[in-house]
C-alpha positions, 0 to 999 in steps of 0.5 A: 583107048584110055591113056594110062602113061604120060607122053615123057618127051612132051612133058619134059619139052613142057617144063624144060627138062632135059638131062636123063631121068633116072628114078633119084633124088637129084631128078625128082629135085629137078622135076618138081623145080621145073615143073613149078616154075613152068606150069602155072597153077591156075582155077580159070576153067572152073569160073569158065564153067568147063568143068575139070576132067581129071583123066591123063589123057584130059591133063595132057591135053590141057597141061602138056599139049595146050599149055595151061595150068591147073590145080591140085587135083590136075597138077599133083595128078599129072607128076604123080604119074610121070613119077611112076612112069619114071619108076618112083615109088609115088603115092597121092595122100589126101590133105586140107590146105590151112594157110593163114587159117586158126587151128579151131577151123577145119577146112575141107579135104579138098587137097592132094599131095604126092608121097615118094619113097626112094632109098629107105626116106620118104619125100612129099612132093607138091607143086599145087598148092598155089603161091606156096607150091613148094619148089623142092621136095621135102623130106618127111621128118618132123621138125626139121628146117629144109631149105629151097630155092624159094621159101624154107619148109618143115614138117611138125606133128600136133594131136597126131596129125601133120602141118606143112609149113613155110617160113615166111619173113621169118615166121612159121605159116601152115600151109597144109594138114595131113594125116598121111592117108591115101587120096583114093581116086573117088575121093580125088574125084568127089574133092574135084566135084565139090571144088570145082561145082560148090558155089561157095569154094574159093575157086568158083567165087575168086580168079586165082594164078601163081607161077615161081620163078627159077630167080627164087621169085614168085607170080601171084594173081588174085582176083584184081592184084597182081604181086611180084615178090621175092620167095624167101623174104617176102619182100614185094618187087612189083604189084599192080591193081587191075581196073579191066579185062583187057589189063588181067589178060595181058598179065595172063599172057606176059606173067602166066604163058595163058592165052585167052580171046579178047572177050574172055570174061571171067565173071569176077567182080570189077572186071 
């Protein structure tokens, strides 16, 4: 039979949420703090070549059950039915992910995003977007600086579309574009096909991992560098070059919570 709801009690075990649940602002806070903090975004299984199932009953097994992360598509799919199943009103729209990349290039629609109406305002809640997943929901009114425990996040509005954006240092970066149109499920399925199969997506050519933590820091792995930094400065605590195998899964296992068998390889050059 297909699952249709999420198990609540083994979700909230997951990320550590404990008080009652309540369709509020104070608990979409909440979850989408701990949610952040507790399951790594992570592309391993698309270089492992096992493909990306996107159905619940897949996504509880692979992000509840089995504790591992995911991407958008997993992560952003998974809150957006434990919101509904808690009685929000949640809504997955479709986005490109644009950090550190000119306006004049347009990336693929290959992004999805939760919106939540709740109480006449409507909040956008993301926790797959990587090393930038926000840790507080944002609330969708333009121009308007909104902290977080981690970085500061606004919303503008240019040539009729959407920029979310971060302050890092000081400085306004895009994080993604959006029109605020619907991701429909075979737009979610044909986004996941060509990013998680196309030899030339991002996810399939490099090793990618990213965790924040509840002391406002964050967890970046790519490919051979791994970074300790602080969120609202960017000021960097900790990195380390990584030479071999055996030295990723370690920091998988100590910074990520990812297990893998010793012989695991990811097929990442230099490693």
């Amino acid at each position: 039979m297909t699952t249709t709801s999420v198990n609540l009690a083994a979700y909230f075990e997951r990320i550590g949420f404990t008080a009652p649940a309540p369709a509020t602002l104070e608990t979409l806070r909440a979850i989408q703090f701990r949610h952040a903090c507790s399951i790594p975004f992570e592309n391993l299984d698309v270089l492992l070549k096992r493909g990306i199932a996107l159905d619940l009953e897949s996504l509880e097994n692979k992000l509840i059950t089995n504790r591992r992360g995911g991407y958008c598509f997993e992560q952003n799919w998974l809150l957006l039915h434990v919101l509904r199943d808690l009685g929000f009103r949640a809504t997955p729209l479709a986005a490109r992910v644009r950090f550190r990349q000119p306006r004049d290039f347009v990336p693929p629609r290959t992004h999805i995003f939760v919106r939540v109406d709740l109480d006449g305002e409507q909040w956008l809640a993301d926790v797959g977007v990587g090393g930038l997943s926000p840790t507080a929901p944002i609330r969708f009114v333009v121009d308007n600086e909104q902290s977080s425990p981690h970085e500061p996040r606004r919303i503008v509005r240019e040539n009729d579309r959407f920029y979310h954006q971060v302050k890092l240092a000081g400085v306004w970066e895009d994080v993604c574009e959006f029109t605020g149109e619907e991701m429909y499920a075979i737009d979610r399925e044909v986004g996941n096909w060509w990013t998680s199969t196309n030899p030339n997506s991002k996810f399939a050519q490099n090793i990618m991992a990213a965790r924040a933590n509840p002391d406002g820091t964050r967890f970046v792995l790519e490919n051979q560098n791994f970074t300790h930094r602080r969120a609202n400065d960017g000021h960097v605590l900790g990195t380390v070059g990584i030479k071999e195998s055996a030295q990723l899964l370690d920091i998988l296992g100590r910074h990520f919570g990812l297990s893998f068998p010793a012989e695991t390889k990811f097929g990442i050059h230099g490693l």
